[in-house]
C-alpha positions as CSV (number, residue, x, y, z in Angstrom):
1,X,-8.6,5.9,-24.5
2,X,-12.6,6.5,-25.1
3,X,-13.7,4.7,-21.6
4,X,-16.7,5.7,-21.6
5,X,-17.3,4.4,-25.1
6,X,-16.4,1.0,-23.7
7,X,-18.3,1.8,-21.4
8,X,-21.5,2.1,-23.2
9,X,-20.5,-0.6,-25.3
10,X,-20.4,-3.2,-22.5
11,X,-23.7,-1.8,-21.0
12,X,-25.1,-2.6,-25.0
13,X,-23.5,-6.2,-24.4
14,X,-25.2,-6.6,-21.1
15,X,-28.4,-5.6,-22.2
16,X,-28.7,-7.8,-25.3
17,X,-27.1,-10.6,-22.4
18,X,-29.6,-10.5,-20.1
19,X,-32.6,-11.4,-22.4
20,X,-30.3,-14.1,-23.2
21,X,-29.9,-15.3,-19.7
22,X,-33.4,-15.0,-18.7
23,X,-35.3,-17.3,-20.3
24,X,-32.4,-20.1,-20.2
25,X,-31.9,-19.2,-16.4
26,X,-35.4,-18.9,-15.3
27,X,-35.0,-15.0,-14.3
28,X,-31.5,-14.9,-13.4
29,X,-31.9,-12.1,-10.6
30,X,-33.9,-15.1,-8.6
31,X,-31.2,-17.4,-8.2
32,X,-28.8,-17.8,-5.1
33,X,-25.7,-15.6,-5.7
34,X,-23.1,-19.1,-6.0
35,X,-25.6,-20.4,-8.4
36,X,-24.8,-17.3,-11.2
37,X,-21.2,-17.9,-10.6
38,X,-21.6,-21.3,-11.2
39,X,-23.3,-20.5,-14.4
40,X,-20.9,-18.2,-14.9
41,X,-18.3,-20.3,-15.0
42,X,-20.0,-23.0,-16.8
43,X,-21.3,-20.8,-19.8
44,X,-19.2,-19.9,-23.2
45,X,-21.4,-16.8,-25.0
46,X,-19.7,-13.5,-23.7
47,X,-22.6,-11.6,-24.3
48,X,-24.8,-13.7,-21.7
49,X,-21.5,-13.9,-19.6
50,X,-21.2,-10.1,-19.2
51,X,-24.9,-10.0,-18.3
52,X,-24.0,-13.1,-15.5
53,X,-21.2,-11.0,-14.4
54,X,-23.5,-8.1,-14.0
55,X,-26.1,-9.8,-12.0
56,X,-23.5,-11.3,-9.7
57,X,-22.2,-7.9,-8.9
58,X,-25.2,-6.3,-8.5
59,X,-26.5,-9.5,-6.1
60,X,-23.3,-9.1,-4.0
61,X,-24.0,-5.5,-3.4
62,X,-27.6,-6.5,-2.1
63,X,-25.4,-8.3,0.6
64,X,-25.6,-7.7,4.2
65,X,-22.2,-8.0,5.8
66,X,-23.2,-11.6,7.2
67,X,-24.1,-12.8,4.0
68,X,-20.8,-11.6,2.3
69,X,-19.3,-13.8,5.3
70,X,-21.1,-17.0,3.6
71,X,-20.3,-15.7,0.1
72,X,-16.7,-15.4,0.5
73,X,-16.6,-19.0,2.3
74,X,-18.4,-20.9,-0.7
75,X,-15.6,-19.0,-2.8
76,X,-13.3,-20.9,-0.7
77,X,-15.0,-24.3,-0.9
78,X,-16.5,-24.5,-4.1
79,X,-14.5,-22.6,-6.2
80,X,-10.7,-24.1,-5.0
81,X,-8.7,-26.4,-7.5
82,X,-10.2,-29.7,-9.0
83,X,-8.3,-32.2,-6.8
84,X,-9.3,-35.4,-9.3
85,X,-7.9,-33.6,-12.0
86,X,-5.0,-32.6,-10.4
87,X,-3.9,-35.8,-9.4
88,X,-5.0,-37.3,-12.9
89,X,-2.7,-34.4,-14.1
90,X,-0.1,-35.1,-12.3
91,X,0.0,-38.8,-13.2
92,X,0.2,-38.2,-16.6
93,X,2.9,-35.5,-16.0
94,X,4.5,-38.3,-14.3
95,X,4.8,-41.0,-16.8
96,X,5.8,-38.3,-19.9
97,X,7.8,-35.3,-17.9
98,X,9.1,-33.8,-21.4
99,X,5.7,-33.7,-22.8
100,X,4.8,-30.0,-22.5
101,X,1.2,-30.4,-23.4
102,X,0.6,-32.3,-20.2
103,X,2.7,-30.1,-17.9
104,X,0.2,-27.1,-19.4
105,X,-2.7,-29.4,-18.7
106,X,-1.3,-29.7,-14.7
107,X,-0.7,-26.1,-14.4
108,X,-4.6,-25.4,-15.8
109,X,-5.9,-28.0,-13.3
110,X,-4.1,-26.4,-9.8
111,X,-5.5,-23.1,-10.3
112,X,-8.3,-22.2,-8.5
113,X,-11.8,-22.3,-9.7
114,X,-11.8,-18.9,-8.2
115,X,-9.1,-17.6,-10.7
116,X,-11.2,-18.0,-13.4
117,X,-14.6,-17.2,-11.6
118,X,-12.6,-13.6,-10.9
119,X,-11.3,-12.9,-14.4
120,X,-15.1,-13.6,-15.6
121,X,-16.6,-10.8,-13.3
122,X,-14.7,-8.2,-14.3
123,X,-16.3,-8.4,-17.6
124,X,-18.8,-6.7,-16.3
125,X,-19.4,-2.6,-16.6
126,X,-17.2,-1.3,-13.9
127,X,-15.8,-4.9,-12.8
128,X,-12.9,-3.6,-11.5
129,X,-13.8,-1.1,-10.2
130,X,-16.5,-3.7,-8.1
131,X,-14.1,-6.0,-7.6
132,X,-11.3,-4.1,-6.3
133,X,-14.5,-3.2,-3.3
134,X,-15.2,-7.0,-2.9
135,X,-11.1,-7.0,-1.8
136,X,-11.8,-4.7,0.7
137,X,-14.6,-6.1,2.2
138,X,-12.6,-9.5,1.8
139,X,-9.6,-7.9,3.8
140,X,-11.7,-6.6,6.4
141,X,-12.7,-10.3,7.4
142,X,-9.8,-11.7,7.5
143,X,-8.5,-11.4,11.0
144,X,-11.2,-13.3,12.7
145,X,-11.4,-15.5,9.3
146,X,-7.7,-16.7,8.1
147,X,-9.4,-19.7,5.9
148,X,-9.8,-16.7,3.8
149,X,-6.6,-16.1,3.0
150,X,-6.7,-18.6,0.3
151,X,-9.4,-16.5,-1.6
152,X,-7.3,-13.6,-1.0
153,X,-4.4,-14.9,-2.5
154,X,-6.4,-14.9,-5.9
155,X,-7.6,-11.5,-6.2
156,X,-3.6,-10.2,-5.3
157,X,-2.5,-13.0,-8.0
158,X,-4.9,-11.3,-10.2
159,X,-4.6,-7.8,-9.7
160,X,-0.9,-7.8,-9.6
161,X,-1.6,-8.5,-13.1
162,X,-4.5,-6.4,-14.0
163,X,-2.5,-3.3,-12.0
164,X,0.9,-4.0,-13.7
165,X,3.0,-0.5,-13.6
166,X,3.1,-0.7,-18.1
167,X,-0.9,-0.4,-16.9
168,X,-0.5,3.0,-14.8
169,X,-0.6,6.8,-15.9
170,X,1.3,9.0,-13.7
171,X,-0.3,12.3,-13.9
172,X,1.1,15.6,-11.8
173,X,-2.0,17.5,-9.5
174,X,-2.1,20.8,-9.7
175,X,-5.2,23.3,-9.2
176,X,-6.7,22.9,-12.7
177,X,-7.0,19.1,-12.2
178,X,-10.4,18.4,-11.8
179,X,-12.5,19.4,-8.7
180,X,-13.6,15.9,-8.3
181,X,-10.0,14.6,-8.2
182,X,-8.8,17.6,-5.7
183,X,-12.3,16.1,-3.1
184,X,-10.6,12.9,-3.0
185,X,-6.9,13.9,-2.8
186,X,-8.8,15.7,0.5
187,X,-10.2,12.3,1.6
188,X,-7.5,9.8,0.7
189,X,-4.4,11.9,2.5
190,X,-3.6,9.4,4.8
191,X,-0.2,11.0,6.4
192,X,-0.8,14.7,7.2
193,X,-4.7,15.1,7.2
194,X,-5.5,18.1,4.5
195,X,-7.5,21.1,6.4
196,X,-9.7,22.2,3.4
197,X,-9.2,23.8,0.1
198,X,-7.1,26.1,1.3
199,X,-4.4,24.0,3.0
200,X,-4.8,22.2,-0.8
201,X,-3.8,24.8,-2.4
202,X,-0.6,25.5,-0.4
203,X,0.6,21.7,-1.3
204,X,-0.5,21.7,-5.6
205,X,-0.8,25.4,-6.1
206,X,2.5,27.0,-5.0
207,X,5.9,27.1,-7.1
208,X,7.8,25.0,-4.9
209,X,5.2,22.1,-4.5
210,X,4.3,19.0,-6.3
211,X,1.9,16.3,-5.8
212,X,2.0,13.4,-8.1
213,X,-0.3,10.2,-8.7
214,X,-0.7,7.2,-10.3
215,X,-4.4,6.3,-12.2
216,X,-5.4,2.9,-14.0
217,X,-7.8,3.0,-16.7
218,X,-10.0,0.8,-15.1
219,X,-10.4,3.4,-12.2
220,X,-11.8,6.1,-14.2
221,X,-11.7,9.4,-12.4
222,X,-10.1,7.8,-9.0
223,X,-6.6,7.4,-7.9
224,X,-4.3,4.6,-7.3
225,X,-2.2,6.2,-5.2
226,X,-0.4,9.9,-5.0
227,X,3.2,11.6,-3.6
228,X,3.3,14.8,-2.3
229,X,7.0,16.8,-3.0
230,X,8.4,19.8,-1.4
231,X,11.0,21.6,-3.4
232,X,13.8,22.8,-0.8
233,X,17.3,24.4,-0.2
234,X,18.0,21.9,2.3
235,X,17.4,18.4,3.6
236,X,13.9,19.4,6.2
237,X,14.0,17.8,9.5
238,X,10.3,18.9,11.1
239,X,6.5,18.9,8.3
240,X,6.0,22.3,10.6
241,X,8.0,24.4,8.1
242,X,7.0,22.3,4.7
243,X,2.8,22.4,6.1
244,X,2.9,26.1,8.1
245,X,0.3,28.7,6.3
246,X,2.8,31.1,6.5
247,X,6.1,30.5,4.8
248,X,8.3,32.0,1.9
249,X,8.1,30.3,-1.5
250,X,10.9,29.3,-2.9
251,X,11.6,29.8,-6.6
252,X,11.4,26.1,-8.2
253,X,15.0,27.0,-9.8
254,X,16.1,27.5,-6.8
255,X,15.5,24.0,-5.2
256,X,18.1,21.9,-4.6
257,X,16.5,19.0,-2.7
258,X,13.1,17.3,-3.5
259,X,11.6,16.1,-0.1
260,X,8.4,13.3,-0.8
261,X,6.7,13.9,2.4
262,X,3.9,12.4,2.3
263,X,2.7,9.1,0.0
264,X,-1.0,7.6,0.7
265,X,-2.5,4.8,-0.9
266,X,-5.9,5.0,-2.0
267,X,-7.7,1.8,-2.6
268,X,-8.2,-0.3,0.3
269,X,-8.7,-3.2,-1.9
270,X,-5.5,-2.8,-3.6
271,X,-3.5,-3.6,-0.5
272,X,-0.2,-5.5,-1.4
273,X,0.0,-4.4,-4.9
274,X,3.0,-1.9,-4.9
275,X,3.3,1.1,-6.6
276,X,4.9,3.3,-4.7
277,X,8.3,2.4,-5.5
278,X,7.7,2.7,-9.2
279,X,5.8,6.2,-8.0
280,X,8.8,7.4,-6.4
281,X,11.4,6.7,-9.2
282,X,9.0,8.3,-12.0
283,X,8.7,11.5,-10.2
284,X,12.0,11.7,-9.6
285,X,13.3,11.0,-13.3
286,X,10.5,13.6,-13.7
287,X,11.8,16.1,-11.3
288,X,15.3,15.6,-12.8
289,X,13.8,16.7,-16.8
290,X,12.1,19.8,-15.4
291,X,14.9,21.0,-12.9
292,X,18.7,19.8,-13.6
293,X,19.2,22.2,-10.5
294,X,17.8,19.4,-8.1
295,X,20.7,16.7,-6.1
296,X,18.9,15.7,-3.6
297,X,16.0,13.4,-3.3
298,X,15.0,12.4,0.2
299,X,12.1,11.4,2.3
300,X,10.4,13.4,5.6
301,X,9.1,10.0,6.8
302,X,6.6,8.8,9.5
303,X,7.9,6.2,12.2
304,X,4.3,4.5,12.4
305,X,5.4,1.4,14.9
306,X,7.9,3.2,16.9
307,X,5.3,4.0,19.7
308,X,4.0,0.4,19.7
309,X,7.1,-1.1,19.8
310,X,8.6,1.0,22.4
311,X,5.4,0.2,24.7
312,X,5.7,-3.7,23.9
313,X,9.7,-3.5,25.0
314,X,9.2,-1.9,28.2
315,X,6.7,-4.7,29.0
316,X,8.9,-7.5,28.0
317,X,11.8,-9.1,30.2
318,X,14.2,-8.4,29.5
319,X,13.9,-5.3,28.2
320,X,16.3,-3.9,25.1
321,X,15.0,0.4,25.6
322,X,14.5,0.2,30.1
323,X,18.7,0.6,30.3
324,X,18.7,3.7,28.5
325,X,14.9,5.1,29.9
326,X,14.9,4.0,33.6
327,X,12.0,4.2,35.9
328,X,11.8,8.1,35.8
329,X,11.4,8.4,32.6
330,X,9.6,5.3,31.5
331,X,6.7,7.5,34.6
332,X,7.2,10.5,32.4
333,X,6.7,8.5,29.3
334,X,3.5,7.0,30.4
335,X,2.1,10.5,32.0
336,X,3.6,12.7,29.2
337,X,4.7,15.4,31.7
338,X,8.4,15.3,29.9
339,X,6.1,17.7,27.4
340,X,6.1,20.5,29.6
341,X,9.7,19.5,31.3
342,X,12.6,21.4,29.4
343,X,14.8,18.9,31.3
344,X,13.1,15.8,31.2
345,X,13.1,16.8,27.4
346,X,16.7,16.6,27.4
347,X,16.6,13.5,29.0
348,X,14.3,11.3,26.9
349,X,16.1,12.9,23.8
350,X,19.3,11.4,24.6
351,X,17.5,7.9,25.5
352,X,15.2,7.6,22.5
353,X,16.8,8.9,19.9
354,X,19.2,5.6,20.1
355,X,16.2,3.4,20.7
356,X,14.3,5.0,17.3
357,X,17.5,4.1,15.3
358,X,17.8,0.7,17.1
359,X,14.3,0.0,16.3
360,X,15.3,1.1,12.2
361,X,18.0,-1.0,11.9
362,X,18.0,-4.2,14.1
363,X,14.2,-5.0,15.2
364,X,13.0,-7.7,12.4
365,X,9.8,-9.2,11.8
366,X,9.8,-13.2,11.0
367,X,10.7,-12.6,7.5
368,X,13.9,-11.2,8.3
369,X,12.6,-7.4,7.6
370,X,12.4,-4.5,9.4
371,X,9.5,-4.4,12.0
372,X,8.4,-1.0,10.5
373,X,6.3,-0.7,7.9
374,X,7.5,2.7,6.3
375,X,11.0,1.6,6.9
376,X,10.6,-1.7,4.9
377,X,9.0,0.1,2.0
378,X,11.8,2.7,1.2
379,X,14.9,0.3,2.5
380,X,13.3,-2.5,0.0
381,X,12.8,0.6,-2.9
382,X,17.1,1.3,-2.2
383,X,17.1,4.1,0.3
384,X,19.1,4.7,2.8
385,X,17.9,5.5,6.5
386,X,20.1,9.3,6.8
387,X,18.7,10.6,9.5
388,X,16.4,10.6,12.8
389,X,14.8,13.9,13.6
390,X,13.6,14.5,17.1
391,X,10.3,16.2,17.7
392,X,10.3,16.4,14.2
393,X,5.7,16.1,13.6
394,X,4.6,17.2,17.1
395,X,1.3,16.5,16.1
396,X,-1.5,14.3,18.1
397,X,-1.3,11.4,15.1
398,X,2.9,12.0,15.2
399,X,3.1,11.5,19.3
400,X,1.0,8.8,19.6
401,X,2.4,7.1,16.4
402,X,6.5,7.5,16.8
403,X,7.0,10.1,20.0
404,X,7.2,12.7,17.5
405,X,9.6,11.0,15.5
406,X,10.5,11.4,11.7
407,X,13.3,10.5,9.6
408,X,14.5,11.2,5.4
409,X,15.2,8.3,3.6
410,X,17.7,9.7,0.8
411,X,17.5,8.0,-2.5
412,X,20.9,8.7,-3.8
413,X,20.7,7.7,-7.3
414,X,24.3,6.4,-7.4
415,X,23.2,3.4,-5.3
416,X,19.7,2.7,-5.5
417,X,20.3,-0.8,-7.1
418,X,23.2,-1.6,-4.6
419,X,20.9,-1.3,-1.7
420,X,17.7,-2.6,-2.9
421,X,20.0,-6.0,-3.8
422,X,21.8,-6.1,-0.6
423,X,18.1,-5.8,1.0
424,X,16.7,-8.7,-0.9
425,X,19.7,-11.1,-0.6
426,X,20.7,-10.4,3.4
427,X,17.8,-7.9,4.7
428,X,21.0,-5.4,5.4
429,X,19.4,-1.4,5.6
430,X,21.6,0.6,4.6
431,X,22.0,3.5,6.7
432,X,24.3,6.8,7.5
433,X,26.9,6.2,9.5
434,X,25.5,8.8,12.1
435,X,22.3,6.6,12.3
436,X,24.7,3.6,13.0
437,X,26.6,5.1,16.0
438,X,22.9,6.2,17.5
439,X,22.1,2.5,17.2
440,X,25.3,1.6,19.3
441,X,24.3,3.4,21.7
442,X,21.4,0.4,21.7
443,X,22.5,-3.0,23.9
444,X,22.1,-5.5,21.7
445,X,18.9,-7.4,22.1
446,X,18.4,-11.1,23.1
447,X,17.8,-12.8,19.6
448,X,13.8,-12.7,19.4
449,X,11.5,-12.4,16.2
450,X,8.7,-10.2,16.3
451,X,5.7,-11.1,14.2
452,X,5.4,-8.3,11.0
């Protein structure tokens, strides 16, 4: 596709809009920013309404961070459903249920003004691309603001349309890709921060590396999100090795396990909108086509609530993870003296280890689903939980995150399906029978709900 041809296109259509707009709108650029949605919404000529679109995303912009606060609440309470029409809908639906026409006419009338205000916007040059920006500022607000949830729940109804996987172009990285790409690869890592060009090159430039991401065609020259891959002999249990600068390369043909360890997301805005799990099984029906040689396909996973949990436990009463630590170790814990303790290593190995595979497998947010993020993601996708891996990223983010903690995820292709439907129906998490004898080691925890 010839985007910036469009591009220039809608830039013609704007331009040809705006002296459209002006005198009918008495110089559109002076009018309150709620205003030129209204008139947005209100007008029919899409040359004039690309222009409106325009000038709203250019007034937003011009926002301070106050006055997006106001913008975002007259979204909410001028722009909700038509509750007369609704009701007159509904009536009408009520006295002839069979006639179609009318049940169209009710589902029109309950969607939000803000649905179609949306859709109208992104007419505009780089709407999108704006848009997807005005869901991150959105998202930012709403933990002191929860009113706004309801706006919020528009722009995901909308974009889980707009960002729809037939949508998507998976594309590999390697060190011919663009240099503007390879900048924001740098930026967006979100799992194991990328030291400069050179560490780069180590993870897209070797043999026996892979990094593969997703791109939109709205999102020209930017990423949705990427997956980094480390071709392997065996099933890793530590990044050290897969990161260190120093290291043998392995022959790609040699591989026999692919290890995805490490999968950011790169758009704030498109929070909630999965792609990963249709990431993951491209790349490895990719991987499978370019080397036959490859059974394994496994995960070197973060444990990112581990740490919080953990601290949260040992404050509670009664407490599921005191049994196993004990005073001693819950003073070590806090002091982090077991670091430099060979022994008191030894110790909290044998007591957390258990609690991490506890924490997997039983702790449940209200929903039903595990409490940790990561672990919800690739249990809900049809992995299993294989293993727990002491000590396994020793680094600042990996302590203060999980203790150190990492664990694979193996997607066995044999029962993917099986696991992702036993997930959805029950919330079962299917796991190794190694990771379930850790949990054992676990007393069962008073039946509480943490919040997700």
């Amino acid at each position: 596709m010839n985007t910036s041809f469009f591009g220039e296109l809608l830039s013609s259509i704007t331009e040809q809009g705006r002296a459209l707009i002006g005198p009918r709108l008495n110089r559109s650029g002076d009018m309150p920013l709620i205003d030129l949605c209204e008139a947005l919404l209100s007008g029919r000529g899409e040359a004039s309404g690309v222009a409106l679109a325009g000038e709203i995303l250019a007034g937003y912009a011009a926002l301070s961070a106050e006055q997006r606060l106001t913008f975002f609440q007259a979204l909410l309470a001028r722009f909700g459903p038509d509750l007369d029409a609704v009701q007159t809908a509904l009536a009408a639906c009520q006295n002839a249920p069979e006639d179609q026409a009318l049940v169209r006419q009710l589902h029109a009338a309950t969607e939000p003004k803000r649905q179609e205000l949306i859709r109208r916007i992104n007419l505009a040059p780089g709407g999108t691309r704006a848009l997807v920006d005005m869901r991150s500022d959105l998202l930012g607000l709403l933990p002191d603001h929860p009113d706004l949830r309801e706006v919020d729940r528009d722009f995901e109804r909308l974009f889980s349309f707009w960002f729809n996987r037939g949508f998507l172009v998976m594309k590999r990285i390697d060190w011919s890709t663009p240099a503007a790409i390879l900048e924001k690869i740098i930026d967006y890592e979100a799992v194991h921060e990328i030291e400069g060009w050179a560490d780069l090159r180590r993870r897209i430039g070797l043999e026996d590396r892979r990094l593969y991401a997703f791109f939109h065609p709205a999102l020209v020259d930017d990423l949705l999100i990427f997956v980094e891959v480390a071709l392997t002999r065996d099933i890793p249990a530590a990044i050290g090795p897969i990161l260190a600068e120093e290291r043998a390369e392995l022959r790609a043909q040699e591989a026999t396990t692919a290890v995805f360890y490490s999968i950011s997301n790169c758009q704030v805005g498109l929070r909630g909108i999965s792609f990963g799990n249709f990431l993951i099984k491209q790349v490895v029906e990719e991987l499978r086509r370019e080397l036959p040689g490859l059974r394994t396909f496994v995960t070197l996973s973060p444990v990112p609530g581990f740490a919080r949990w953990l601290r949260a436990d040992l404050a509670s009463e009664p407490s599921v993870s005191g049994e196993l630590l004990g005073p001693e170790l819950q003073d070590a814990l806090e002091d982090g003296r077991w670091l430099d303790e060979p022994d008191l290593q030894k110790q909290m190995e044998a007591a957390l280890v258990p609690l991490c595979a506890h924490y997997l497998l039983r702790e449940k947010g209200r929903n039903g689903r595990p409490l940790d993020p990561v672990a919800r993601f690739h249990i809900g996708n049809g992995a299993r939980l294989e293993r727990i891996n002491w000590r396994g990223d020793l680094s600042a983010n990996g302590m203060t995150q999980a203790q150190g903690f990492l664990v694979n995820y193996l997607y066995d292709l044999r029962y993917i399906e099986r696991n992702h439907e036993a997930f959805a129906a029950t919330g079962e998490v299917a796991a190794s029978s190694a990771v379930g004898k850790l949990a054992k080691g676990v007393k069962e925890p008073p039946k509480t709900v943490l919040p997700v």
